[in-house]
C-alpha positions in Angstrom: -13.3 50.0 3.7 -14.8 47.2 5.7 -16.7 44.2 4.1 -20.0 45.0 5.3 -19.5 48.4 3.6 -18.3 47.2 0.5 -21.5 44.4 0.6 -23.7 47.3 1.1 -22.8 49.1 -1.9 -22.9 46.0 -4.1 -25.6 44.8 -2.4 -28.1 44.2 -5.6 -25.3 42.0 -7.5 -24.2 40.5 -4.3 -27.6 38.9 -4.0 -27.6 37.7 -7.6 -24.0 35.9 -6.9 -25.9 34.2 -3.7 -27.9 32.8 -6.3 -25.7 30.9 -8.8 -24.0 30.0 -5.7 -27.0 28.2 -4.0 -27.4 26.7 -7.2 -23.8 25.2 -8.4 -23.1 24.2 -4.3 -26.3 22.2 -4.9 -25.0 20.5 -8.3 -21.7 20.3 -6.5 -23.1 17.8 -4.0 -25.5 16.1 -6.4 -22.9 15.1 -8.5 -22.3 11.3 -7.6 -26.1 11.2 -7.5 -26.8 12.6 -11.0 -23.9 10.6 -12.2 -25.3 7.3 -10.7 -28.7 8.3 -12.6 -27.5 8.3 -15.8 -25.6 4.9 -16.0 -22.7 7.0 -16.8 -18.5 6.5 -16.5 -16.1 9.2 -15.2 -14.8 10.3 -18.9 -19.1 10.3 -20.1 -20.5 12.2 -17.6 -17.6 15.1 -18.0 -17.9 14.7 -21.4 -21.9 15.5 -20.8 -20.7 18.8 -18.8 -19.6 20.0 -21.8 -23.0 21.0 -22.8 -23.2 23.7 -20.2 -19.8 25.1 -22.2 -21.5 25.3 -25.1 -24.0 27.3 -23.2 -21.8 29.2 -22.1 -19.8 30.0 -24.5 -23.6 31.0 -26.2 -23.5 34.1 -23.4 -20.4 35.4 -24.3 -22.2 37.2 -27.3 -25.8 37.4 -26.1 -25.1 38.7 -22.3 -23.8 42.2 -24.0 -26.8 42.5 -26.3 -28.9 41.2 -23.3 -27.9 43.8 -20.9 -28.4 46.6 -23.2 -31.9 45.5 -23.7 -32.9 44.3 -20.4 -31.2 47.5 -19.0 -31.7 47.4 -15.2 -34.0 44.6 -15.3 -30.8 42.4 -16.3 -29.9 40.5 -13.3 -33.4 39.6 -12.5 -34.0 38.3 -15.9 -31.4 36.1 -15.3 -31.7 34.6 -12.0 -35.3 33.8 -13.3 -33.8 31.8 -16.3 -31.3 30.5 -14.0 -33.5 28.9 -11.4 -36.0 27.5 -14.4 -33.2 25.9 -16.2 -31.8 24.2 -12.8 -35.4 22.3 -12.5 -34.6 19.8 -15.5 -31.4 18.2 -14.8 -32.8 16.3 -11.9 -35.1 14.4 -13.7 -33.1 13.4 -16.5 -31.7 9.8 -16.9 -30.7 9.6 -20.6 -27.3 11.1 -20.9 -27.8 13.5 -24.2 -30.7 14.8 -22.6 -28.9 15.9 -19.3 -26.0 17.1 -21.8 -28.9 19.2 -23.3 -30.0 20.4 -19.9 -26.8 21.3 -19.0 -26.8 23.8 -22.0 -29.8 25.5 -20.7 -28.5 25.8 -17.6 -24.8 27.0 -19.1 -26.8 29.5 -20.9 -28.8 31.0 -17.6 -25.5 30.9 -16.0 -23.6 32.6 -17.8 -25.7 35.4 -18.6 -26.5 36.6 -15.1 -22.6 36.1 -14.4 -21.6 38.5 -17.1 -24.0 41.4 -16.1 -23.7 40.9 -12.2 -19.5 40.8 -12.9 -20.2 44.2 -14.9 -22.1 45.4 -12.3 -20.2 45.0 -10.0 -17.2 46.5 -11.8 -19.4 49.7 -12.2 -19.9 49.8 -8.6 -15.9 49.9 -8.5 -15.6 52.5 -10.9 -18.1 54.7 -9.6 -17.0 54.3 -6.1 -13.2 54.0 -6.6 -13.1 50.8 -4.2 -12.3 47.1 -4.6 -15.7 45.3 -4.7 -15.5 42.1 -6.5 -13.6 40.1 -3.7 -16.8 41.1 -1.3 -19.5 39.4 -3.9 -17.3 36.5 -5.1 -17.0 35.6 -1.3 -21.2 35.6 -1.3 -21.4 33.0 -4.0 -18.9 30.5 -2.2 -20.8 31.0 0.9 -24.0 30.3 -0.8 -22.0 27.7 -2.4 -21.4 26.2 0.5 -24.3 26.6 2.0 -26.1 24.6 -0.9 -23.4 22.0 -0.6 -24.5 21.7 3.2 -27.6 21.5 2.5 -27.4 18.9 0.4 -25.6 17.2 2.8 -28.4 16.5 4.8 -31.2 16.0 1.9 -29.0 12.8 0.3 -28.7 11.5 3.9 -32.1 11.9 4.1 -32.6 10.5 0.9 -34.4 13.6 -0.7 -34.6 13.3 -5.0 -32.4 15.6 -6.3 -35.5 17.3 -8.5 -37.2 17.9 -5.1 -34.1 20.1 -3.6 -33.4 21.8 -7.0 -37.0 22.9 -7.2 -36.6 24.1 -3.1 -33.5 26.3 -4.3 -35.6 27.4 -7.4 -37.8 28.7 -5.5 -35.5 30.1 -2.6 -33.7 32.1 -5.6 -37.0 33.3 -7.3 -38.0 35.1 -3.6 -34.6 37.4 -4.2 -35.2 38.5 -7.4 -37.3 41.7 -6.3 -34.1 42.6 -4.3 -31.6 42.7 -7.4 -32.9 45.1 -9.7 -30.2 47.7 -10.4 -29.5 50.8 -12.8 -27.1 50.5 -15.5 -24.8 53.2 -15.1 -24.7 55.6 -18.5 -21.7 55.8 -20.4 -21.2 57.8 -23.4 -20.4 55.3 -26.7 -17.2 56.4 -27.6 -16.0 57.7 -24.2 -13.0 59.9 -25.9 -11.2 56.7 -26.8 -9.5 56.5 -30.2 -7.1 53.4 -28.7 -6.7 49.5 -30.0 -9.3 47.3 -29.3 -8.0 45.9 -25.5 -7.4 42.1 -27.1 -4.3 41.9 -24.4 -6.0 42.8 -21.3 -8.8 40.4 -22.1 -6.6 37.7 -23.1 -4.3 37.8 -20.3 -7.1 38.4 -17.5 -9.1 35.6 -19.4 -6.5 32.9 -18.6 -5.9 33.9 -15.3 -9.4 33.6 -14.3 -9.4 30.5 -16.3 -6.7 28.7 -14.4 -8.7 30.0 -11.1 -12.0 28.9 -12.0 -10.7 25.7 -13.7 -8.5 24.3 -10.8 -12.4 25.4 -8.4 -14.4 23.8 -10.7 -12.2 20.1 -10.3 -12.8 20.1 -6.8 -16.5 21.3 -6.7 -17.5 18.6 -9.8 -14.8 15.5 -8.2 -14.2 16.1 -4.5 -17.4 14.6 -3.4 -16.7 11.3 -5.7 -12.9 11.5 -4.7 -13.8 11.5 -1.0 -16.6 8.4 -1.0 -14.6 6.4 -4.2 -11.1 6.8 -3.0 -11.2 7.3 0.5 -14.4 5.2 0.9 -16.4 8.2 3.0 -20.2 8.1 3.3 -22.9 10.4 1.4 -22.1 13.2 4.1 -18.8 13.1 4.0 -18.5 13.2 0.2 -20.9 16.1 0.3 -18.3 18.1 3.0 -15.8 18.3 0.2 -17.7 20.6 -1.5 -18.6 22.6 1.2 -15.2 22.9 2.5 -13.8 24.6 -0.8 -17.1 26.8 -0.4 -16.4 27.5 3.4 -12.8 28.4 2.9 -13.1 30.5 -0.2 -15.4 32.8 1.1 -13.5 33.2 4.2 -10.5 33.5 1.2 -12.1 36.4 -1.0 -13.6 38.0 2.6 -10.2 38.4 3.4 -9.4 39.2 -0.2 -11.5 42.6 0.1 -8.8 43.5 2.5 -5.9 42.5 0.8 -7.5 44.4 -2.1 -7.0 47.7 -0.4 -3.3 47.1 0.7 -2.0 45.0 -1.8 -1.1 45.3 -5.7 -3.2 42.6 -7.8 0.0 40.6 -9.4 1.8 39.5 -6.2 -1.5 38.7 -4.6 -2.2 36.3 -7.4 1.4 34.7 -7.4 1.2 33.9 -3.8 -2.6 32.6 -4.1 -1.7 30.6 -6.9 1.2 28.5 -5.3 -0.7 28.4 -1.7 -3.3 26.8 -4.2 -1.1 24.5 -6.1 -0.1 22.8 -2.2 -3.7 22.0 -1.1 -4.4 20.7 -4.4 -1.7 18.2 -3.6 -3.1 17.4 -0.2 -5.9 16.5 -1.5 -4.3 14.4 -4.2 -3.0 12.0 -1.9 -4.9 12.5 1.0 -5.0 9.1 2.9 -8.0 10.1 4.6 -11.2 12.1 4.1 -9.8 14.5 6.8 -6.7 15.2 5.1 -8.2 15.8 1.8 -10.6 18.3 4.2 -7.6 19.9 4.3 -6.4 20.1 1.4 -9.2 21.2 -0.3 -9.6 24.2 2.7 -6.1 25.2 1.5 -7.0 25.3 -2.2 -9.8 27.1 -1.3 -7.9 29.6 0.4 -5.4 30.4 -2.4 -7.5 30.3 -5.6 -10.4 32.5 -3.7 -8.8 35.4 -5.2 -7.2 34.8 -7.7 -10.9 34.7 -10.4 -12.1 38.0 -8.7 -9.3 39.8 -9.4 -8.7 39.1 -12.9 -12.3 40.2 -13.4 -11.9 43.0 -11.6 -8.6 43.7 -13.3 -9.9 43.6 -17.2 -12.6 46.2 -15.5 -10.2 48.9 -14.7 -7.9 48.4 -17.5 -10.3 48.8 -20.3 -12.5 52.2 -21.6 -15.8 52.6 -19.4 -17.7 52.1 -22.6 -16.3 48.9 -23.0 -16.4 47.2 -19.5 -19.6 44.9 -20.1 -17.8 43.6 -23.0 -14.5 43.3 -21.9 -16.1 41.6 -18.7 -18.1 39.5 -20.4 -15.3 38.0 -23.0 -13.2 37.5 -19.4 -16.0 36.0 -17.8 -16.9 33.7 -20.7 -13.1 32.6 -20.7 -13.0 32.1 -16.8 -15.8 30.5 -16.6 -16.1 28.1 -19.5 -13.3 26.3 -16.4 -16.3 25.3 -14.9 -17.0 23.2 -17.4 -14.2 22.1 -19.3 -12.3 21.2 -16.4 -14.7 18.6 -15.0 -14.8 16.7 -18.5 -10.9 16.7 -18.6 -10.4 15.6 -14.9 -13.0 13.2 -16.0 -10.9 12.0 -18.7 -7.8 12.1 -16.5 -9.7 10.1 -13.5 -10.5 7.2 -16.0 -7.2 7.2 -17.3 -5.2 7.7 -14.4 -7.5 7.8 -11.5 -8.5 11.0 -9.2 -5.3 11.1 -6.9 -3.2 12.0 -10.6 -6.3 14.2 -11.7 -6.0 16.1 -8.6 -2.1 16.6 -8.9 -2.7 17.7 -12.3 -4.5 20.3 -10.8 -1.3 21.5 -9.0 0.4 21.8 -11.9 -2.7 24.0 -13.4 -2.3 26.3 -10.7 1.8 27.3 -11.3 0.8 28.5 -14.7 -0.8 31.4 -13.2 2.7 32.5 -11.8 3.7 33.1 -15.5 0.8 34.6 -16.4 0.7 37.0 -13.7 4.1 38.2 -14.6 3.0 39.0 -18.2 0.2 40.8 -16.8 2.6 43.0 -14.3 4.5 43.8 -17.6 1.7 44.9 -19.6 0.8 47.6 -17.3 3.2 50.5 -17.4 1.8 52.2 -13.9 -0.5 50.6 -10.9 -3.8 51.3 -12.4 -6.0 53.5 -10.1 -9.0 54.3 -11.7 -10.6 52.7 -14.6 -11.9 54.3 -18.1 -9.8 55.3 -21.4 -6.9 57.2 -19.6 -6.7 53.7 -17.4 -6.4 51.6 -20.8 -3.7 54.4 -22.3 -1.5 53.9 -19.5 -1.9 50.2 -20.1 -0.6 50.4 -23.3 2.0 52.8 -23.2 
């Protein structure tokens, strides 16, 4: 299936991952910015990210209730919240408040990540084809596309509360375009197995390692790049954009892969292709070379998130999906915000050449996890639902 098919099919929840793109590629490159605004160190201001993890972590149990509610109207809901919670972190220069502001926005984003993820995954069941590659490579092109952006308004010296609101409103004009059935499933489905703890476990950590070892480079690599390798405003803001640039391109070619290749020795290869541009970049002696680097990370960890989302989706009872998704997604994507408070940590300590090589390290672990995942499924899973999860754990 070609990538413009698969985008057509999805093309409701592909829209709603172009807009938590837009906004974290515009974050991305605000970062030494908003960082510079509050007064605050390397170890404070990832500290302060932890409030969107407490946001986050907040979705976990409301997106499931929230979708069931909202029904169809879900994703729109969302993006709304989304874009209003981006417009107060720009004019915040007292740290507990932006930490605050950050929850808000943790919040927005994590709801609208769990239901367009689920739908998504729906779209895969009730098509039988690998979609999740397709609309995770829209949100790193929007991502880089914000991070471009961006590029041009700090050169231009544009507040950062002016381009957030721009983006709010950009966001708010594709809203009419992501409205989207929920597909009915019975509540019991047939299933009398366990409660599918080990599928989301192990899918949680690999998306975790993914979106932990991206979320370093989209929160640091604009910092690492004008700090340690004394580039400009433009050039720090490239960083970003690269990993953007190169992910997509990564998960675009993902959709491919998808259809040829088994999950677990897609991940293994991605994962260690990952761990080497991570190194590049980590001792980089030029903003070129850590280009590079980060366009190989990019590469590698591209797929690696999508499929352990897509993964838990197939491997778990139809009635459960949303839930199952949702725990992953939570799991995954709390990376996004614990790993720039720990590579903050790490950068005070040890500076941001060791932070990044830490990230390598982060990387490997997904080897390991991947091979526990390739154990716990008896058979190559080919459709999704209750018989899927029995053959899991048989």
């Amino acid at each position: 299936m070609s990538i413009r098919t698969a985008l057509f099919l999805s093309r409701r929840p592909a829209a709603a991952f172009v807009v938590v793109g837009l906004f974290w590629g515009c974050f991305a490159a605000h970062v030494p910015v908003l960082k510079a605004q509050l007064g605050a160190s390397d170890a404070l201001f990832g500290i302060l990210l932890l409030g969107s993890a407490t946001g986050l972590v907040s979705s976990m149990w409301l997106a499931p209730r929230a979708d069931r509610w909202l029904g169809s109207r879900s994703m729109q809901v969302g993006a709304v919240a989304l874009a209003l919670a981006w417009l107060l972190p720009g004019h915040v220069t007292m740290p507990l408040l932006f930490a605050l502001t950050m929850a808000l926005v943790g919040l927005a984003s994590g709801l609208l990540d769990v239901v367009m993820n689920a739908r998504v995954s729906e779209l895969e069941a009730s098509h039988d084809r690998p979609l999740m590659n397709a609309n995770h490579a829209m949100f790193s092109v929007a991502y880089a596309v914000g991070a471009l952006v961006v590029s041009f308004t700090r050169e231009a010296g544009i507040a950062p509360v002016i381009v957030f609101a721009g983006f709010s409103l950009a966001c708010v004009l594709l809203v009419p375009f992501i409205r989207m059935e929920v597909a009915e499933v019975p509540d019991a489905d047939g299933h009398t197995g366990r409660y599918p703890f080990w599928p989301i476990l192990l899918c949680g950590a690999i998306t975790l390692v993914a979106f932990m070892s991206e979320a370093t480079v989209e929160a640091w690599s604009a910092l690492h790049v004008e700090r340690t390798l004394s580039g400009g405003a433009a050039e720090g803001a490239l960083g970003p954009a690269m990993l953007g640039l190169t992910m997509a391109i990564g998960r675009f070619s993902g959709q491919a892969v998808a259809e040829r290749f088994r999950e677990v020795p897609v991940v293994i290869v991605a994962s260690l292709i990952s761990a080497v541009g991570a190194l590049i970049a980590a001792f980089a002696p030029t903003p070129v070379i850590a280009y590079l680097g980060f366009a190989i990370l990019g590469l590698g960890v591209s797929v690696i998130g999508p499929m352990g989302l897509a993964l838990v989706g197939k491997m778990v009872p139809a009635h459960l999906r949303t839930e199952a998704i949702s725990r992953v997604a939570v799991i995954g994507f709390s990376g996004f915000f614990f790993a720039p408070m720990l590579m903050g940590l790490m950068s005070e300590a040890f500076g941001l050449r060791a932070a990044f090589a830490a990230v390598s390290l982060l990387l490997i672990t997904a080897v390991p996890l991947a091979l526990l995942v390739s154990r716990r499924m008896a058979t190559t899973i080919k459709g999704s639902g209750a018989e899927a999860y029995r053959e899991t754990l048989s």
